[in-house]
N, C-alpha and C positions, 0 to 999 in steps of 0.2 A: 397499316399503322406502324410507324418507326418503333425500335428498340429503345429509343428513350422512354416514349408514351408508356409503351410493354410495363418497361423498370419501373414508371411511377405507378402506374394504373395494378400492380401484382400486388403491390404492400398496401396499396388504399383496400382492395379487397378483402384481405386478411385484416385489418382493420373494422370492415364493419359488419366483417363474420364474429370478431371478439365483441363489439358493440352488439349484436345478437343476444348475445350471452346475459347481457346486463341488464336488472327488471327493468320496468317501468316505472317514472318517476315522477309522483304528485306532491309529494313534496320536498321542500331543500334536504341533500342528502352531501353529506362526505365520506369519500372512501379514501383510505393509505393504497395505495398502489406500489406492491415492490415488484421490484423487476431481476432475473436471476442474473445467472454470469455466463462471462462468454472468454471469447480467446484473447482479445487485444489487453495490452495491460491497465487501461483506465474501466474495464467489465467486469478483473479480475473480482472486483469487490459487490458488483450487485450496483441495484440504483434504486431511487425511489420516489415518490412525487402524490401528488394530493390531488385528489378530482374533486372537484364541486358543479354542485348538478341542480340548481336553483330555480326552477322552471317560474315562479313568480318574479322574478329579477333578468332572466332570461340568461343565465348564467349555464354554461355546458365548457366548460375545460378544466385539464389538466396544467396544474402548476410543478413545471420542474426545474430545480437548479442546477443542473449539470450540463450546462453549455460551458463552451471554449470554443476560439477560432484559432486555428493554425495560420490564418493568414493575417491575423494582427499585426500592425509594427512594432518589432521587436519579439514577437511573442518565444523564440527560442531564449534570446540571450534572454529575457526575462525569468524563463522557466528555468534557465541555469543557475539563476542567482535566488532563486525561492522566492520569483515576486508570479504567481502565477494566477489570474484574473480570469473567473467563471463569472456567468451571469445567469437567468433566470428566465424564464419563459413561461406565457401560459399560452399551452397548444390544443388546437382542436382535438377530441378523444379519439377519433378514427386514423388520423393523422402519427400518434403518441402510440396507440396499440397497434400499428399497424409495422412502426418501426421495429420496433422489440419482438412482435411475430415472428419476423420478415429475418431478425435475426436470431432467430430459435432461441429465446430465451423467456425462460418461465416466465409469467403473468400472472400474480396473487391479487387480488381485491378481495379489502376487508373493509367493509362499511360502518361507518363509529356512530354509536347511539348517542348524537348530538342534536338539539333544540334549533328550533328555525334563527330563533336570534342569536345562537352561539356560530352554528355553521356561516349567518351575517356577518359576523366580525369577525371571525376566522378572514372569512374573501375579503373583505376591504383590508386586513393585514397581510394576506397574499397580493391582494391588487397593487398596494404601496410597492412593493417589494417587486415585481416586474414592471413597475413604471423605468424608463426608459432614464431618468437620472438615478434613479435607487437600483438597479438590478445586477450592476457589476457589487463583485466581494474579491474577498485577498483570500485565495485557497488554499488552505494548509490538511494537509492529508489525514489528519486524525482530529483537527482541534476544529476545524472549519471547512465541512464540505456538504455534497452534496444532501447525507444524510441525515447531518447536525441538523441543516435547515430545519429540514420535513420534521426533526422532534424537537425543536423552539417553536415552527407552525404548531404542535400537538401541545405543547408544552403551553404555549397561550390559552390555547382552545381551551383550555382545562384550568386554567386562573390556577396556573403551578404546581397544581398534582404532578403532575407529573415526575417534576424534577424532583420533587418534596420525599416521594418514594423513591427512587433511583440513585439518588447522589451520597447515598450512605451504604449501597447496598453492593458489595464488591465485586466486582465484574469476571463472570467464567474462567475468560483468557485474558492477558495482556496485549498490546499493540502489537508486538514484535512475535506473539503468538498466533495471533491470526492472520499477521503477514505470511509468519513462515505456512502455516496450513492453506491458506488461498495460491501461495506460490508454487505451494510444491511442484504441480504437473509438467513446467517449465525450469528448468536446473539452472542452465545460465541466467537466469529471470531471478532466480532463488538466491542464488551467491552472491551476484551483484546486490540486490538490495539487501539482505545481511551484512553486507561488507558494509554499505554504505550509513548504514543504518548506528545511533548510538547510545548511549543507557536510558540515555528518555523514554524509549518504547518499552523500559522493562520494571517501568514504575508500575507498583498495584494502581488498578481502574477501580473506578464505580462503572456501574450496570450503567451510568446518563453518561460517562466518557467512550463504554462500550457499543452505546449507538451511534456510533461514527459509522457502522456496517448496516444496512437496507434493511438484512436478515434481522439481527437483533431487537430494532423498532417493530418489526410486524411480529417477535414474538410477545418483546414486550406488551407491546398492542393489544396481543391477544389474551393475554393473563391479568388485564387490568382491569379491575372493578370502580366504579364511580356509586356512590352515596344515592341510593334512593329515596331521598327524603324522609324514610320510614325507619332509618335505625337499622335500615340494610343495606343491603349494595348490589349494582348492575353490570354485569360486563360492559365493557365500552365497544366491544366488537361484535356488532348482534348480524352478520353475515359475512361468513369468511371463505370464499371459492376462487379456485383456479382457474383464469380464463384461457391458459394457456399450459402447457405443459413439455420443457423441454426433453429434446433426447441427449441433452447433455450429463456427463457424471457430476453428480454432489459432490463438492471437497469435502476431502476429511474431515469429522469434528475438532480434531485434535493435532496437533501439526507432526507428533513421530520425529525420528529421527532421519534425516536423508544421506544415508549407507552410499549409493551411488552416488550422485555428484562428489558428495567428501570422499570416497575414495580413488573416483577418478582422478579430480583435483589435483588430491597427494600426488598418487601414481605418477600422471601425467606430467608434474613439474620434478619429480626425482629424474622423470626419464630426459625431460630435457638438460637439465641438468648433469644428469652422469653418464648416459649413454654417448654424449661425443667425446668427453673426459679419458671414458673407460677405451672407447676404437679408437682413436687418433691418436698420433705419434706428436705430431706436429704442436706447437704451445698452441697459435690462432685457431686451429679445428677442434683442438682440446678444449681452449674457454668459448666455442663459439654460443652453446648452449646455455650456460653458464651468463658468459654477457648479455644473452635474449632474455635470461630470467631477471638482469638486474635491470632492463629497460622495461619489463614489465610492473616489475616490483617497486619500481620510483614513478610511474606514470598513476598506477593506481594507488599507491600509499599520497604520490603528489593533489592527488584526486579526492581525496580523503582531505585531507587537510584544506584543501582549499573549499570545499562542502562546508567544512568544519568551521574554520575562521574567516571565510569573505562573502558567506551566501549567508541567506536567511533563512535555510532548509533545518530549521528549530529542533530537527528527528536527525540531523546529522552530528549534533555536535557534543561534544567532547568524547570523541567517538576511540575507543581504545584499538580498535584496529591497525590505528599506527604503527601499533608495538608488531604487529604481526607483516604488515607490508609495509616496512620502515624504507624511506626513502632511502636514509643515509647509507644504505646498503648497495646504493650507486659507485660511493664516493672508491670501492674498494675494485674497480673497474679494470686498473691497470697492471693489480697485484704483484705491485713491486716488491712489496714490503714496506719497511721500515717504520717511524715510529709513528706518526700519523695513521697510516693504516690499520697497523694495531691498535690504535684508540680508537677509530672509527669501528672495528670488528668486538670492541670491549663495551663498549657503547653500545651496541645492537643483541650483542648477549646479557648487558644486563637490562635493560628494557625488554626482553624475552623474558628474562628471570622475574621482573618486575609482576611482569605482564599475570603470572603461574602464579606465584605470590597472591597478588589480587585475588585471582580465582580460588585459592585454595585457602582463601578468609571469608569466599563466599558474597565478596562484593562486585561494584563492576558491574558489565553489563552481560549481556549471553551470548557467547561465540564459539562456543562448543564445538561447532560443528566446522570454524573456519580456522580454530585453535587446533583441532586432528588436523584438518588440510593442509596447514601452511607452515606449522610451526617446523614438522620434520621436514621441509621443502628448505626453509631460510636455514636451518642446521645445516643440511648437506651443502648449502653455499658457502658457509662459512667454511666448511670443511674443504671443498674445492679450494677456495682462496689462501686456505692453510697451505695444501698440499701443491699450491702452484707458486709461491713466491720462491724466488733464490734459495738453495740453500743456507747461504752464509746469513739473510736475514731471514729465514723465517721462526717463527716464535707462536708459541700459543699463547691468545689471545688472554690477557689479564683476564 
């Protein structure tokens, strides 16, 4: 047998070793399915998806929204501009747990105390929904994704309980809170999407904005009571097991501060900065670090800005980071002096000042952690740029 066969034939097994696991079913049954996290950055957050197990309808899959193709036309320039197009599937269960085994990631199944005729209309608004013209959506990472699906599916199932309790009830963390805690294991992963990231994620949630995350829904799920007809009430999760169990670590509940990356960061950009400054004799060996830092500093402030005003990345924009990797701090390149450049250096210190300001009104968005990294990084440029123009013109900066 080829090593293709091997690669398929190892995750079907683990598949209907998890299928093992799962009782027996006489009659229609829905379970929430969450799936944990892993290393690539679209796992960072967990997944999630709905089994319906309808043995009088002949019903056995898993519905999940979390497809994309890479090989789409256009699919990058697409993904660059914030137009990024998932679809929907419904997969055989052997096939669905077999994957997520295959790639060590926890397996929760929680079964929902639902009526044969609700779990029926549940499926036929799942069925709608991966029909081949309905199953693409426009992906937006917090307002529309994979996990929103799975609780508007829960959210029907329940003629609106659901939202009915959720949407007043204010959410643990914020958006930009649970990013920075799923990211943290990854630094470069972490900085970049901070940076890129803008006061939108640092609006107070409700608990129905906070199921944007897999986790959230299946705790929700599990705290939730439905009316017993009798003037009391039933849990909606009447079997809640593990079919799997990673050996991967838990993210943090709470996202902390990140001490490393921010102060390598720092570090790392003083030293480029001042370390060829400080050895070299020569002017070009002198700015050579200095100029690295200002081609960095305009690619990613240019970067920013363009998230900002020409994409539809809705989490990018009015993003205050500007202030902190300010393009126009290119402009100061050939550090001649004179009066231009002093306005362009006056300009970039008081949008820094601006920047402190905000913060120290308490508005604005949260960059804490990229406001220690960068802010003493773009000082010491300035200061290079001070201390490198002509004598006869140089000037501190208005």
């Amino acid at each position: 047998m080829n090593s293709l066969r091997w690669n398929r034939l190892v995750p079907f097994l683990f598949g209907v070793l998890l299928l093992a696991q799962a009782p027996e079913t006489r009659a229609a049954e829905a379970w929430l399915m969450t799936y944990g996290k892993a290393d690539r950055v679209e796992e960072r957050f967990g997944h999630n998806a709905l089994w319906i197990r309808d043995p009088a309808r002949g019903v056995d899959r898993i519905y999940n929204f979390g497809f994309f193709d890479f090989d789409t036309p256009g699919f990058y320039f697409d993904y660059l501009f914030g137009d990024l197009i998932y679809y929907a599937v419904a997969r055989d269960p052997a096939e669905e747990l077999a994957y997520y085994r295959w790639r060590d990631r926890s397996v929760r199944a929680q079964r929902l105390d639902l009526d044969d005729p609700t779990i029926r209309r549940l499926t036929d608004w799942l069925d709608l929904r991966v029909a081949p013209e309905n199953r693409n959506f426009r992906y937006d990472y917090y307002l529309n994704n994979c996990s929103t699906r799975i609780r508007d599916a829960l959210d029907y199932a329940l003629d609106g309980a659901l939202g009915n309790a959720t949407q007043t009830e204010p959410a643990r963390l914020t958006f930009r809170e649970h990013t920075r805690r799923l990211m943290r294991p990854d630094p470069l992963l972490y900085l970049g999407i901070q940076a890129a990231l803008g006061p939108g994620v640092d609006r107070p949630r409700t608990v129905w904005d906070e199921m944007f995350l897999p986790d959230v829904v299946a705790e929700v799920a599990a705290g939730f009571r439905l009316p017993d007809g009798e003037g009391g009430s039933r849990p909606l999760v009447v079997d809640d097991r593990m079919l799997h169990v990673s050996q991967r670590p838990e993210p943090a509940a709470v996202p902390g501060f990140p001490w490393v990356p921010v102060l390598g960061l720092m570090v790392g950009g003083l030293a480029l900065l001042l370390v060829p400054y400080l050895l070299f004799r020569r002017r070009g060996l002198k700015l050579a670090g200095w100029r690295a830092w200002l081609t960095l500093d305009a690619l990613a402030g240019g970067l920013l800005l363009f998230l900002w005003l020409a994409t539809d990345h809705l989490a990018a924009g009015a993003n205050q980071n500007v202030l902190l990797l300010n393009p126009l701090l290119v402009l100061l390149w050939r550090a001649r002096g004179g009066r231009f450049e002093r306005w362009i250096a006056s300009v970039v210190i008081g949008l820094l000042v601006a920047l402190l300001v905000i913060k120290a009104f308490g508005s604005g968005q949260w960059n804490n952690d990229l406001l220690l990294a960068l802010a003493p990084v773009q000082l010491a440029a300035l200061w290079v740029w001070h201390r490198s123009v002509p004598a006869e013109k140089a000037r501190a900066p208005a």
